[in-house]
N, C-alpha and C positions, 0 to 999 in steps of 0.2 A: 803385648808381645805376640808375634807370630807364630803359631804350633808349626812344627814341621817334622816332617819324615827324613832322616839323614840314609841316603845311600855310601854306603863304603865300597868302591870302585876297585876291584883286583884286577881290574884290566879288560875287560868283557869287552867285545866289542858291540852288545846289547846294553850297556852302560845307562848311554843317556836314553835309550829308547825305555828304559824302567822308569827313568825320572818322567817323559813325557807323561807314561800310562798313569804314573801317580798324581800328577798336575792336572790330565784331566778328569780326575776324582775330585776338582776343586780344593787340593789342599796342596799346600807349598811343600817343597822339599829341596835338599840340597844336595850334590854328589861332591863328595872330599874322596882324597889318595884313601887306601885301606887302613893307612896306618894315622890318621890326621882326626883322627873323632873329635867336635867340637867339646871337650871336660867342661863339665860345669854351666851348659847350656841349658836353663830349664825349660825351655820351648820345645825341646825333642821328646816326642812321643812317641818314637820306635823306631827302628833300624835295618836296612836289607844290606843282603852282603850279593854281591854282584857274582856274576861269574868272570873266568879267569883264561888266558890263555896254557897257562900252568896247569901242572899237577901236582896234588898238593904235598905227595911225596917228593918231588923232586928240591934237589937243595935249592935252586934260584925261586922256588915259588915264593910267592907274597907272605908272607906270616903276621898276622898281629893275636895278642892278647886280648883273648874276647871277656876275660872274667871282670873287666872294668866296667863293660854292658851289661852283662848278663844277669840277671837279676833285678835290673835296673828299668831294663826298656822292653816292649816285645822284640821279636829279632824273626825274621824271615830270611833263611838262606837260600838262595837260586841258584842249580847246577854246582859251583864251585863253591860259593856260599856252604851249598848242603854237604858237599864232601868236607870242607874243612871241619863246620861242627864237629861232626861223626871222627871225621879222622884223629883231630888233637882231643876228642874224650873217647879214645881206646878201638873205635870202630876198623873196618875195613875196606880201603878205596883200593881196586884191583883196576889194571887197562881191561877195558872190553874187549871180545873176542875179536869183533870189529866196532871202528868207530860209528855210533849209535847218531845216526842223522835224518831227521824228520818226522812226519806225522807216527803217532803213536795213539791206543787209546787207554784210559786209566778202566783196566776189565774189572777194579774193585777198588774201590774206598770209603772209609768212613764217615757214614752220610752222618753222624751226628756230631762230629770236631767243625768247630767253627769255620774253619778255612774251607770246608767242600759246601758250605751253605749255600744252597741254590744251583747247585751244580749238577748237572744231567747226568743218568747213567751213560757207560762208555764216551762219556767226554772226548775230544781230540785234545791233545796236547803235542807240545815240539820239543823235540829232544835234539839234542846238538854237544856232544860230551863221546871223549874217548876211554873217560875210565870211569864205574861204575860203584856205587857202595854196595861190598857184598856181606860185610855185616853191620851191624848198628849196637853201639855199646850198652851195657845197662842200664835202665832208665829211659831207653829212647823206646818209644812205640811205631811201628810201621802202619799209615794210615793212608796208603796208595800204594797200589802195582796196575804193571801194566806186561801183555802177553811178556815181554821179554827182559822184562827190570822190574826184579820183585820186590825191590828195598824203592818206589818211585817217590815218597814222600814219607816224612815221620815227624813226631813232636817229641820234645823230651816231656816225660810224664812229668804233670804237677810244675810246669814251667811255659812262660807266653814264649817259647822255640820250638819252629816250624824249620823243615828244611825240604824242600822240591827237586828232583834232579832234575827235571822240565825247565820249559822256560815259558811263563804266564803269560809274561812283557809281549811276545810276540803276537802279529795277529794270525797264525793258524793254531792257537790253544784255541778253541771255543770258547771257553768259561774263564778263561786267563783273567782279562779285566774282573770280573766276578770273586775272585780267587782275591785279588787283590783290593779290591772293597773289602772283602771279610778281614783280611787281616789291617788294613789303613783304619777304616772306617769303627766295624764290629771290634776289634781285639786293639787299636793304639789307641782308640776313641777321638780321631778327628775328626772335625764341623761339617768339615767340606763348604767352611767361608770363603776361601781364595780364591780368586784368579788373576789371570796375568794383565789386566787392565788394574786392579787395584796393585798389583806389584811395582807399576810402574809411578802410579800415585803416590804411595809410599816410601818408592826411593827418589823419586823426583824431590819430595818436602824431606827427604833426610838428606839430600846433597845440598839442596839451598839451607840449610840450619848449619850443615857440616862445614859449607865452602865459604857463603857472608858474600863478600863481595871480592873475593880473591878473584886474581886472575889465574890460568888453566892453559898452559899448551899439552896437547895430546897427540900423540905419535897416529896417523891414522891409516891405515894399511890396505881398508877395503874389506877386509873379511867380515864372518858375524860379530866377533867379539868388540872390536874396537867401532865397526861402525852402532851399536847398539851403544856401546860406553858413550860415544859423542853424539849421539841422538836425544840419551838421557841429560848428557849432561849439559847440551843448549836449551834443551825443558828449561831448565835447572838456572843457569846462567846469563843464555843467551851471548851478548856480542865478547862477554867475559872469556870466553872459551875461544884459545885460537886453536887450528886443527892443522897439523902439518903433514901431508900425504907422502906416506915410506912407501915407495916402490920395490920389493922385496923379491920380483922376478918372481912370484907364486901367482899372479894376479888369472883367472877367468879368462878363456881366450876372448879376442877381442875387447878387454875391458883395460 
C-alpha cells in the first residue's frame, strides 16, 4: 500500500501548488474537499490543512472537526490551516491592520523544533493573509516570528501540531521546501519512494485488474483531467476505450 500525505483543501488557491511541493519530495499525496478525510485509510501518514479564501471567523468559512485526526496523524497547518487550529482551541485570529502580502523574514525561531531543521537565520518567507493570530491558546508554543507577526509559527506542546501563518508551498520562502521535508519526511516518516512514473505504473495494472476486458466510452473534453484519464486508460485498455470529444465552449484559443 502506498504511504501518503492527505492535503485537506479549504479553498486556497496555493492548493495544489502544496501537493506539487510534496510530490517532489518523492512521496505521493492526495488533496480532498476539507471536509472529506479518507476514515480508516491506513496509508496516511499526516495531514496539512491548506489555506482558505475565508476567515475563519466568518459564518460561511469552511469548518471540519479536526479531533478525528488529531492525535492520530501529524497535522501541519498553512496560513488558514494555522488560524483554524488556534482558533477552534480558544486562540485569537484578529483582521490585520493591513492585508499582510509578501516577502517577510522569520527575525527568530526555534532552531531546535523539528520543522526549522536546516533552516537559515532570518529566512525569507511569503506571507499572503488578511487576518493574523494575535493569541495562541494554552498548550500551543510560539516557534516563529517575524518583524511584524509575532505568533508566525507555533506547535501544540507534546503533540506532532505545527501551524505556519506563511506559506512554505511557495517559491519566495527560501527554506519552504526545507520546511516541508522536516515535517513529510522527519515528523510523518515517509520513504520518499514515489514518483509519478511509478504512479502511473500502478494505476495503469489497477485499471487493467479493475476493467478485464470491459469496454469504456469516456466523455473527452481536452483539458488535463479527462485527457490524462484517457491517456491512462488506453495504457490500460487500448482499442477497449472509445473516446468521445465534448466540445464545452471552454476549449484553448485556436484549439
Amino acid at each position: 500500500m502506498q504511504e501518503k500525505i492527505i492535503i485537506l483543501d479549504f479553498g486556497s488557491q496555493t492548493t495544489q501548488l502544496i501537493g506539487r511541493r510534496v510530490r517532489e519530495l518523492n512521496t505521493y499525496c492526495e488533496i480532498v474537499p476539507y471536509n472529506k478525510f479518507p476514515k480508516g485509510d491506513e496509508s496516511v501518514k499526516g495531514v496539512i490543512l491548506s489555506g482558505s479564501p475565508f476567515s475563519v471567523y466568518d459564518e460561511s468559512a469552511f469548518k471540519v472537526d479536526l479531533n478525528e485526526i488529531r492525535g492520530k496523524y501529524p497535522i501541519l497547518g498553512i496560513c488558514y490551516g494555522a488560524q483554524f487550529i488556534s482558533y477552534t482551541n480558544g486562540g485569537r485570529v484578529e483582521p490585520a491592520g493591513s492585508r499582510e502580502y509578501g516577502r517577510a523574514h522569520l527575525s527568530s525561531f526555534d532552531k531546535e523544533n523539528v520543522l526549522f531543521k536546516g533552516v537559515k537565520e532570518g529566512t525569507q518567507v511569503w506571507m499572503s493573509h488578511g487576518d493574523t493570530i494575535t493569541a495562541i491558546p494554552s498548550g500551543f508554543k510560539k516557534i516563529a516570528s517575524t518583524d511584524k507577526v509575532e505568533i508566525a509559527a507555533y506547535q501544540i506542546e507534546n503533540e506532532q501540531v505545527w501551524g505556519v501563518q506563511f506559506h512554505p508551498e511557495v517559491f519566495h520562502s527560501e527554506d519552504g521546501t526545507q520546511m516541508l521535508r522536516n515535517f513529510v519526511v522527519d515528523v510523518c516518516g515517509c520513504k520518499q519512494d514515489w514518483s509519478a512514473a511509478s504512479f502511473i505504473e500502478t494505476t495503469v495494472a489497477g485499471l487493467k485488474e479493475q476493467l478485464g476486458n470491459d469496454k469504456v466510452v469516456l466523455g473527452l473534453s481536452g483539458g488535463v483531467d479527462s485527457s490524462v484519464a484517457a491517456v491512462l486508460l488506453n495504457r490500460a485498455i487500448g482499442k477497449n476505450l472509445t473516446c468521445i470529444f465534448v466540445d464545452h465552449g471552454m476549449l484553448r484559443k485556436n484549439e
